[in-house]
Each structure stands twice: as structure tokens, then as C-alpha cells.
N, CA and C atoms as a LAMMPS dump frame, in Angstrom:
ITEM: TIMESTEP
0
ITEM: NUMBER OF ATOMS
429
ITEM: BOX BOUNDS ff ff ff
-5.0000000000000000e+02 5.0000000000000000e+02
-5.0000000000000000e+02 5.0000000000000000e+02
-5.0000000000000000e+02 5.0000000000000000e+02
ITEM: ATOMS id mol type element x y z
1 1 1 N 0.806 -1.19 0
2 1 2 C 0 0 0
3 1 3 C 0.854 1.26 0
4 2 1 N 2.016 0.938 -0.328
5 2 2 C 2.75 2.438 -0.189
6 2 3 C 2.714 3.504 -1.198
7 3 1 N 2.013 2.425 -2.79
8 3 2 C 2.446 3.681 -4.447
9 3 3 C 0.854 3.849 -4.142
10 4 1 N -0.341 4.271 -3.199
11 4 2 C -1.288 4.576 -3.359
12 4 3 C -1.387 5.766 -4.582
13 5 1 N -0.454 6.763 -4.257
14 5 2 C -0.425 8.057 -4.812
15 5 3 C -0.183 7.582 -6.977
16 6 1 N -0.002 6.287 -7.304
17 6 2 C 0.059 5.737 -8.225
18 6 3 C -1.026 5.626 -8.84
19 7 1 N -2.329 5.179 -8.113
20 7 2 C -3.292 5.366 -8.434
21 7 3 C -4.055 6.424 -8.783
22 8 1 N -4.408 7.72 -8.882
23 8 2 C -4.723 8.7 -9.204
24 8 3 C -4.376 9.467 -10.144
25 9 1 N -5.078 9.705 -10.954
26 9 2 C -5.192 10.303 -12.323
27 9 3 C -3.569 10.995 -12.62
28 10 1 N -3.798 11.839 -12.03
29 10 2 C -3.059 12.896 -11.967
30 10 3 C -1.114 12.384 -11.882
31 11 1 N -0.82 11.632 -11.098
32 11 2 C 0.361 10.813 -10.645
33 11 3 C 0.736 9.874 -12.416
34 12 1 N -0.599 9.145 -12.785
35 12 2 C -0.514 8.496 -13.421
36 12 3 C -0.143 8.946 -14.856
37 13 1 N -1.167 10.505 -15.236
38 13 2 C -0.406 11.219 -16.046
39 13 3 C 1.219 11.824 -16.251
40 14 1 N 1.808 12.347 -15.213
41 14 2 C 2.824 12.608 -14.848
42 14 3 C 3.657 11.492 -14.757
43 15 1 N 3.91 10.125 -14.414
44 15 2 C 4.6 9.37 -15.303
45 15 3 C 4.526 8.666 -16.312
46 16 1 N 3.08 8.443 -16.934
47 16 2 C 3.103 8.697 -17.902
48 16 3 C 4.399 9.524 -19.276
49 17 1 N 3.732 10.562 -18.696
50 17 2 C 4.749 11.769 -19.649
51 17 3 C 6.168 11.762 -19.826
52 18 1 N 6.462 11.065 -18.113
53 18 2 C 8.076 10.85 -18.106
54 18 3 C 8.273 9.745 -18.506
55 19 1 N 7.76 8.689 -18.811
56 19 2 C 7.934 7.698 -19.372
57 19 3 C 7.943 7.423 -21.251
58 20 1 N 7.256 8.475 -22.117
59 20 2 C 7.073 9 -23.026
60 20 3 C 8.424 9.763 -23.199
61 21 1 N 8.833 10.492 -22.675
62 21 2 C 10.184 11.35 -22.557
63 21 3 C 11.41 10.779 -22.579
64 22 1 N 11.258 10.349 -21.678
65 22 2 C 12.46 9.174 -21.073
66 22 3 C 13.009 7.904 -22.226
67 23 1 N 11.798 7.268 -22.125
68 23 2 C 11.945 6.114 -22.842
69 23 3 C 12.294 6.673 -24.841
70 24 1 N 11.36 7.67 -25.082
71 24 2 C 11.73 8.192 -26.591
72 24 3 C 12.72 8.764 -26.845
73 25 1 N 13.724 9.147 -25.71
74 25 2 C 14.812 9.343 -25.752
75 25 3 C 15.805 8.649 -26.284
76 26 1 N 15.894 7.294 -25.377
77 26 2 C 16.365 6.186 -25.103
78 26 3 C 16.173 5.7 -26.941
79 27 1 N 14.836 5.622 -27.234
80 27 2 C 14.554 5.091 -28.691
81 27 3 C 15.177 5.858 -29.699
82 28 1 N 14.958 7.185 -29.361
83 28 2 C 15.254 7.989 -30.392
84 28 3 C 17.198 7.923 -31.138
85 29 1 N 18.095 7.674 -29.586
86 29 2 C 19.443 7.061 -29.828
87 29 3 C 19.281 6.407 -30.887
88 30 1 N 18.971 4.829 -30.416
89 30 2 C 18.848 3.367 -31.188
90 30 3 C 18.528 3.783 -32.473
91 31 1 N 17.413 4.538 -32.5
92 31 2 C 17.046 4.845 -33.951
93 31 3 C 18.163 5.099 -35.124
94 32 1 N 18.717 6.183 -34.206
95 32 2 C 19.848 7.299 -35.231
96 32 3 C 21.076 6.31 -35.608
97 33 1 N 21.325 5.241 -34.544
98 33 2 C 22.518 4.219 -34.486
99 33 3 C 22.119 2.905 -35.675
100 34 1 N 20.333 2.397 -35.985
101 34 2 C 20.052 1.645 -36.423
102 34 3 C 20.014 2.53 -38.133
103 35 1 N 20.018 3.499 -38.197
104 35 2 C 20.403 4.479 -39.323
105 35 3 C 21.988 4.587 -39.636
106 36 1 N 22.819 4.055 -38.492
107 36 2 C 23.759 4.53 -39.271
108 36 3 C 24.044 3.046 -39.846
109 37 1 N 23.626 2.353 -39.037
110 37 2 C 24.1 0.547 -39.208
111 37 3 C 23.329 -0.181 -40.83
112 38 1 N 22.222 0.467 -40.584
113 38 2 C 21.518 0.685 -42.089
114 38 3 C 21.912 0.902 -43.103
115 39 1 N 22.462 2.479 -42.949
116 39 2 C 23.009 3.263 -44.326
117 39 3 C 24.879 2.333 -44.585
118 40 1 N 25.408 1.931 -43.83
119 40 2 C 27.016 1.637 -43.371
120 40 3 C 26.652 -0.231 -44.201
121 41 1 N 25.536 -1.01 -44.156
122 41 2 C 25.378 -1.964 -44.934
123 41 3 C 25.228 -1.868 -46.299
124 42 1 N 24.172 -0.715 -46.448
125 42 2 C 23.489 -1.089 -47.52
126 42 3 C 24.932 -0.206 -48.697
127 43 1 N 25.95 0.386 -48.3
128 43 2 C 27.079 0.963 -48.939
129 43 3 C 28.017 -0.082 -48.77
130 44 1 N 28.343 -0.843 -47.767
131 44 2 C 28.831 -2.308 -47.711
132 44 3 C 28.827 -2.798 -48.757
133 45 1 N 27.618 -3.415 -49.258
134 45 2 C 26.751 -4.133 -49.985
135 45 3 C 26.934 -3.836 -51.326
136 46 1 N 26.898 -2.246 -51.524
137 46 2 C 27.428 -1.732 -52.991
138 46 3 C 28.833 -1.673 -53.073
139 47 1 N 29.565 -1.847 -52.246
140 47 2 C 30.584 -1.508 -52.444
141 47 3 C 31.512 -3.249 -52.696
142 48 1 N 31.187 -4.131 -52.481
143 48 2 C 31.336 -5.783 -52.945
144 48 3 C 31.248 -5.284 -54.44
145 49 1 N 30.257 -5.169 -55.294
146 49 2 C 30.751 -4.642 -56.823
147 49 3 C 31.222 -4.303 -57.374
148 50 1 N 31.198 -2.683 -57.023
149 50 2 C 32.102 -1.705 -57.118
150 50 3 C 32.7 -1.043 -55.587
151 51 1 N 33.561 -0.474 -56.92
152 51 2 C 34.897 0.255 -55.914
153 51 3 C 34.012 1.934 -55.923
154 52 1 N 33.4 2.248 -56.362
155 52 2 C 33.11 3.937 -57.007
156 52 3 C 32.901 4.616 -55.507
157 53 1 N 32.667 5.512 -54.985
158 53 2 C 32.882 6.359 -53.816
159 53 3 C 31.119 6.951 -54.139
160 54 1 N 30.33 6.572 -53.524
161 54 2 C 29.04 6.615 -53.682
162 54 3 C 28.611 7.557 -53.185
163 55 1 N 29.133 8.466 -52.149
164 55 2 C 28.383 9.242 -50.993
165 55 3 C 29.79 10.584 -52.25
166 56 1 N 30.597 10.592 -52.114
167 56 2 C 30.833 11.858 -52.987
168 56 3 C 30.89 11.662 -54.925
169 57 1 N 30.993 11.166 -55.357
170 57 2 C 30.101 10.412 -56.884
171 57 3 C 29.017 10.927 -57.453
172 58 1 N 27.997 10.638 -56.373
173 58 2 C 26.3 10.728 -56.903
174 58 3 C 25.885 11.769 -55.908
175 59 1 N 25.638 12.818 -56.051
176 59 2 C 25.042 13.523 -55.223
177 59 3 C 23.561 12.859 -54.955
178 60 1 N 23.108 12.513 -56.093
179 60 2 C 21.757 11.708 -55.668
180 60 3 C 21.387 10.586 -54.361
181 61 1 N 22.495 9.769 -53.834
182 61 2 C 22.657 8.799 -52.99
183 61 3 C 22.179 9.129 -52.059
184 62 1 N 22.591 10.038 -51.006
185 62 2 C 22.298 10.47 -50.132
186 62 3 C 21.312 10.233 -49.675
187 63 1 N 20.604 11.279 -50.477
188 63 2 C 18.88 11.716 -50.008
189 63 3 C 18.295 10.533 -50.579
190 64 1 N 18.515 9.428 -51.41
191 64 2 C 18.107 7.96 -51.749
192 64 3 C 18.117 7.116 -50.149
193 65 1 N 19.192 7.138 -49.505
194 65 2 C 19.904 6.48 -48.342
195 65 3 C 18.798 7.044 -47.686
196 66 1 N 18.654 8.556 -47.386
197 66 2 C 17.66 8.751 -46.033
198 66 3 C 15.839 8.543 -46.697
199 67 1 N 15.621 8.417 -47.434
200 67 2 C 13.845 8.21 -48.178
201 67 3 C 13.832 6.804 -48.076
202 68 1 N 14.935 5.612 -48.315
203 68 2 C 15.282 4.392 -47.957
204 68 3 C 14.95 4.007 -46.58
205 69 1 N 15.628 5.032 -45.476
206 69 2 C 15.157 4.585 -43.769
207 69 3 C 14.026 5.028 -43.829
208 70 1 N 13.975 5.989 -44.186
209 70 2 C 12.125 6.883 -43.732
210 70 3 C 11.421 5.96 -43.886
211 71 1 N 11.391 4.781 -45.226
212 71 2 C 10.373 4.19 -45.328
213 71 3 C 10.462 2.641 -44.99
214 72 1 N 11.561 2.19 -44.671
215 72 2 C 11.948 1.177 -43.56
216 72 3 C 10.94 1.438 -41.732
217 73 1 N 11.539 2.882 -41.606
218 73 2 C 10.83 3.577 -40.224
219 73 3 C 9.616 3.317 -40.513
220 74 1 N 8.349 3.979 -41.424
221 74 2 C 7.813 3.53 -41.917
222 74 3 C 6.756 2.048 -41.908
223 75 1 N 7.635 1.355 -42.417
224 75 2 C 6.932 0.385 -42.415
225 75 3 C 6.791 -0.871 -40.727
226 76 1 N 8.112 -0.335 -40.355
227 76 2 C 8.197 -0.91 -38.974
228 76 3 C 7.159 -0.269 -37.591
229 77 1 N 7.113 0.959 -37.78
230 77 2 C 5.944 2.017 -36.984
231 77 3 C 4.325 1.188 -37.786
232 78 1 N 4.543 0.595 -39.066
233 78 2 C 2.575 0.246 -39.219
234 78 3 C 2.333 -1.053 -38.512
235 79 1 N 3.656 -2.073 -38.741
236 79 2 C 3.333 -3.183 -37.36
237 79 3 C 2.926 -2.609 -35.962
238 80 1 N 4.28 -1.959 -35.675
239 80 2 C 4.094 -1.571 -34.064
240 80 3 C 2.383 -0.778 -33.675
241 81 1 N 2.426 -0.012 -34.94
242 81 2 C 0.672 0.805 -34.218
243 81 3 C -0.726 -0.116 -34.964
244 82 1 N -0.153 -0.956 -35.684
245 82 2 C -1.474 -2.2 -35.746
246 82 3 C -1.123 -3.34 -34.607
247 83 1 N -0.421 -3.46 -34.052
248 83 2 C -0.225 -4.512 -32.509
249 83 3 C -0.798 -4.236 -31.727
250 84 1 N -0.989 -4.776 -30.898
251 84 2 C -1.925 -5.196 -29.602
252 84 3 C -0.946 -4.302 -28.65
253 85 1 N -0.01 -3.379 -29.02
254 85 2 C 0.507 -3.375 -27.776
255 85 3 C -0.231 -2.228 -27.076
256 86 1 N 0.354 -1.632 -25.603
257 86 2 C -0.499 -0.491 -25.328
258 86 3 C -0.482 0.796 -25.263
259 87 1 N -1.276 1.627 -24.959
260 87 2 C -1.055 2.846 -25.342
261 87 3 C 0.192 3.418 -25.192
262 88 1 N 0.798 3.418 -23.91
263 88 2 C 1.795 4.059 -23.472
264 88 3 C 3.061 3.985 -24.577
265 89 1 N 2.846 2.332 -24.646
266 89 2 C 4.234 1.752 -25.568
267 89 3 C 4.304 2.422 -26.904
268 90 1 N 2.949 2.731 -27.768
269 90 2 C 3.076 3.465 -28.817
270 90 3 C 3.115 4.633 -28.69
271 91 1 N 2.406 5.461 -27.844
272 91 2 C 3.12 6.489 -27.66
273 91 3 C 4.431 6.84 -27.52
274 92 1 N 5.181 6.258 -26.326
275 92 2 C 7.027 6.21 -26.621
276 92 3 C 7.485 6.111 -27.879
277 93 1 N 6.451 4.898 -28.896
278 93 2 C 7.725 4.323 -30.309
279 93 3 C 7.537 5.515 -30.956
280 94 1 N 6.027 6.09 -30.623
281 94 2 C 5.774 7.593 -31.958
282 94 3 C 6.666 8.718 -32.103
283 95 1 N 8.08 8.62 -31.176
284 95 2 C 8.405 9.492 -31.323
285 95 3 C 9.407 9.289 -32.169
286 96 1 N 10.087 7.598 -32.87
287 96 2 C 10.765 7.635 -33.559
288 96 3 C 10.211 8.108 -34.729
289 97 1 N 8.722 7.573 -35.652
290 97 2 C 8.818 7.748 -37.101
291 97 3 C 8.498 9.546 -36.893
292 98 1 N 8.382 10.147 -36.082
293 98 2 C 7.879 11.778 -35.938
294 98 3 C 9.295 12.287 -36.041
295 99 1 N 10.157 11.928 -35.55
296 99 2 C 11.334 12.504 -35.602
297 99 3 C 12.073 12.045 -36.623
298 100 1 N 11.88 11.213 -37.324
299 100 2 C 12.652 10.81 -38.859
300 100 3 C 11.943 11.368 -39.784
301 101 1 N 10.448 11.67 -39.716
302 101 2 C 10.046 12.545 -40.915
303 101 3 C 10.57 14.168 -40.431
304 102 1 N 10.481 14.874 -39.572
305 102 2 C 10.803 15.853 -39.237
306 102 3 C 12.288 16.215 -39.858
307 103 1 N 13.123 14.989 -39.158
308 103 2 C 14.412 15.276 -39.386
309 103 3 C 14.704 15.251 -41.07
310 104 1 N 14.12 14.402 -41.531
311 104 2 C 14.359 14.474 -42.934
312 104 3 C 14.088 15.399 -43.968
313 105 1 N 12.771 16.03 -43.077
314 105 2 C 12.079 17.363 -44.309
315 105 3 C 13.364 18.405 -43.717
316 106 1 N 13.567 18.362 -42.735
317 106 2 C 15.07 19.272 -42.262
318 106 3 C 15.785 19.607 -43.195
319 107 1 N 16.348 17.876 -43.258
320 107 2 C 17.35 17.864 -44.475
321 107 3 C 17.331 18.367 -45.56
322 108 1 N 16.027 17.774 -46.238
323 108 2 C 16.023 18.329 -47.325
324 108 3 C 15.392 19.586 -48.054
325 109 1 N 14.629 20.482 -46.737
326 109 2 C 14.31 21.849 -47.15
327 109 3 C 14.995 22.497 -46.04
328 110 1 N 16.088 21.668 -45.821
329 110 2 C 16.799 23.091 -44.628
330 110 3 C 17.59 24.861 -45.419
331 111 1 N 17.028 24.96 -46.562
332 111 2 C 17.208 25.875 -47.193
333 111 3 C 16.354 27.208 -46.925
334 112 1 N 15.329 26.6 -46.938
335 112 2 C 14.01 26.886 -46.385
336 112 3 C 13.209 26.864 -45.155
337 113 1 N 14.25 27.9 -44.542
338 113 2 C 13.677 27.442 -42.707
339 113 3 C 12.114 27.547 -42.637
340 114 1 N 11.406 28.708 -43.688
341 114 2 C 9.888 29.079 -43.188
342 114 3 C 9.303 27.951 -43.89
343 115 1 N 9.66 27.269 -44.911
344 115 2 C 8.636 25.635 -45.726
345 115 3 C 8.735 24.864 -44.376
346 116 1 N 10.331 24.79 -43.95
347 116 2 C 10.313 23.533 -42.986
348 116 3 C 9.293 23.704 -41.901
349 117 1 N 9.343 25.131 -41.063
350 117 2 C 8.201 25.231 -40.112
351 117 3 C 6.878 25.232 -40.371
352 118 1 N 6.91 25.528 -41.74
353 118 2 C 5.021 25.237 -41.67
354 118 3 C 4.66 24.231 -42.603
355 119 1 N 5.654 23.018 -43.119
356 119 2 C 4.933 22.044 -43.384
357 119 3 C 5.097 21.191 -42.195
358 120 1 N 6.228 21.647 -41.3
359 120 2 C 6.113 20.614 -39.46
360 120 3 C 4.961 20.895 -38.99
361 121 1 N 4.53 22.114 -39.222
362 121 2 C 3.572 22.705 -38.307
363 121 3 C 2.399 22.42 -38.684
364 122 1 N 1.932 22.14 -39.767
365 122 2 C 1.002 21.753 -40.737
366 122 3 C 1.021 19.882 -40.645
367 123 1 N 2.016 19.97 -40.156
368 123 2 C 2.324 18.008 -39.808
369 123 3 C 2.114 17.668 -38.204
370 124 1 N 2.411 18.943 -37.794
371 124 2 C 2.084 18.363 -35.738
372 124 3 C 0.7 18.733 -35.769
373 125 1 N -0.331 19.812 -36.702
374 125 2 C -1.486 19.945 -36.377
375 125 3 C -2.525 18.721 -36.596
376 126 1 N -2.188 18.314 -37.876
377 126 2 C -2.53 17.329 -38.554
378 126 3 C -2.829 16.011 -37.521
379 127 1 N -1.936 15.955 -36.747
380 127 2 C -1.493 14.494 -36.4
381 127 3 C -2.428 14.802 -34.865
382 128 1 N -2.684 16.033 -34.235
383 128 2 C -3.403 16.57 -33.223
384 128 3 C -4.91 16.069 -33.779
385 129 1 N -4.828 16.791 -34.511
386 129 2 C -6.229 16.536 -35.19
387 129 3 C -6.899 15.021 -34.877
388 130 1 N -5.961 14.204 -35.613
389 130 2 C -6.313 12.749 -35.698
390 130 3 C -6.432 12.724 -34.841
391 131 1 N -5.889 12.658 -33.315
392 131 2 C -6.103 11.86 -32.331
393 131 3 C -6.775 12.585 -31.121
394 132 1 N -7.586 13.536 -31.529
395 132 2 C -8.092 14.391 -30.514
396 132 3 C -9.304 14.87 -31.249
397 133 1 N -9.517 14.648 -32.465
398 133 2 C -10.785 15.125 -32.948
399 133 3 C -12.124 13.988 -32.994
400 134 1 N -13.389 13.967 -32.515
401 134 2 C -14.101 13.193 -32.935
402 134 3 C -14.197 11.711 -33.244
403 135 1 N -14.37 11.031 -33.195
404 135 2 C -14.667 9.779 -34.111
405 135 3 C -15.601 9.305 -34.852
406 136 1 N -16.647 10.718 -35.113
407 136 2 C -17.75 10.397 -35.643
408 136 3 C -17.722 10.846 -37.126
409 137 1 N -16.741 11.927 -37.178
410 137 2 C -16.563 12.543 -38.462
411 137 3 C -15.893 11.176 -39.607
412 138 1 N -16.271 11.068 -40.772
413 138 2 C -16.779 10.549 -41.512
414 138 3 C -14.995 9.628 -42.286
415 139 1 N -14.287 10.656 -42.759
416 139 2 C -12.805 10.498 -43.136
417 139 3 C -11.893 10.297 -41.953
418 140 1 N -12.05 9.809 -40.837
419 140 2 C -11.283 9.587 -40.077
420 140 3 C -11.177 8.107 -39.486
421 141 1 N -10.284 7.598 -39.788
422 141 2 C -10.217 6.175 -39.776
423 141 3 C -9.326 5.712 -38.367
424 142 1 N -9.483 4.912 -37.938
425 142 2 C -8.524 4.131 -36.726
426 142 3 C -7.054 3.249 -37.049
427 143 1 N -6.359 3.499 -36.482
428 143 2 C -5.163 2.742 -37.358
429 143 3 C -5.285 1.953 -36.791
């Protein structure tokens, strides 16, 4: 009887949140490390063929290499949020594919600081929307 204070809304939100924080932290590392272990194979892999220097060569590679994880991230985030698992847990994983699309529109409109903020911003409203608006409205589906 001592985590009584565990029980109550309020307690429960609050670690909650730190657990969301904490733990997407923790993920968000692994992520960037399973990106580099990613991109460091799949140049491995080309590089058994050829000898050619791929990352200064093709300017194209690059941004191939990161649209490659995005949609690896991608496809690994539609298992995890069609699983049984529970809220909390997808909440923590959401912060990897949120931060690989973010980071990537970075990349590639970091030319463009005001596109990048308002298609993020236009992407965090969006994603508010979904999960805080209604369920009765008509185009809104459950993942």
C-alpha cells in the first residue's frame, strides 16, 4: 500500500509523460545508431561490386539512403501501431517515425527554414487533429 499516490489520475499522467520522454529518448538514440548501421550496410553491400565512392560520386545517394530509412521507419511504426501493444508503448515508439520525418524534411528543405516550419507545423497539427478530434466525423479512420 505504499504507491497509493500511483493510483490517481493525476500521478498516473505525470509518469506517464516521463515515461514517453524518457523512454523516446532512449529510442530515439537506437534509432539514429540503427540508421547509421543501415546506411554503413546497404554501402557495404554496394561496395562488394564496385569500388566507385558513392556518398561523394552521386550527389543523388544520399537523399536515396535517407527516403530508404524513412520508409523502412515507416513500415516498422505500421506493425508496431497495428499490434496489440499499449497505449503508453506506442506512444514512446511515436516518437521515432515523428522525428525521422521531421528530421528528414530538415534535411532536405533546410534551405528553407519558413517551408520547414510550416509544413512541421502543418504536420504536428494534422497528427493533433487525428487523435483528438471526434470519431464520428466521416474520413477519419482508426489505425
Amino acid at each position: 500500500m505504499r504507491f497509493v499516490f500511483l493510483k490517481k489520475p493525476l500521478a498516473k499522467n505525470i509518469l506517464s509523460t516521463l515515461a514517453v520522454v524518457i523512454f523516446g529518448f532512449i529510442l530515439l538514440n537506437l534509432t539514429f545508431l540503427f540508421d547509421f548501421l543501415f546506411q554503413s550496410s546497404i554501402i557495404g553491400f554496394i561496395k562488394l561490386f564496385t569500388p566507385v565512392d558513392l556518398m561523394g560520386n552521386f550527389h543523388w545517394f544520399p537523399p536515396v539512403m535517407h527516403i530508404l530509412f524513412m520508409i523502412v521507419i515507416g513500415l516498422i511504426s505500421w506493425f508496431v501501431f497495428k499490434s496489440k501493444l499499449g497505449a503508453l508503448y506506442k506512444a514512446i515508439f511515436m516518437t521515432v517515425p515523428l522525428a525521422v520525418v521531421f528530421v528528414t524534411m530538415g534535411m532536405f528543405l533546410g534551405q528553407w527554414p519558413t517551408v520547414v516550419y510550416s509544413i512541421g507545423g502543418l504536420l504536428f497539427i494534422g497528427i493533433l487533429f487525428y487523435f483528438f478530434a471526434p470519431r464520428n466525423l466521416g474520413f477519419i479512420t482508426t489505425l
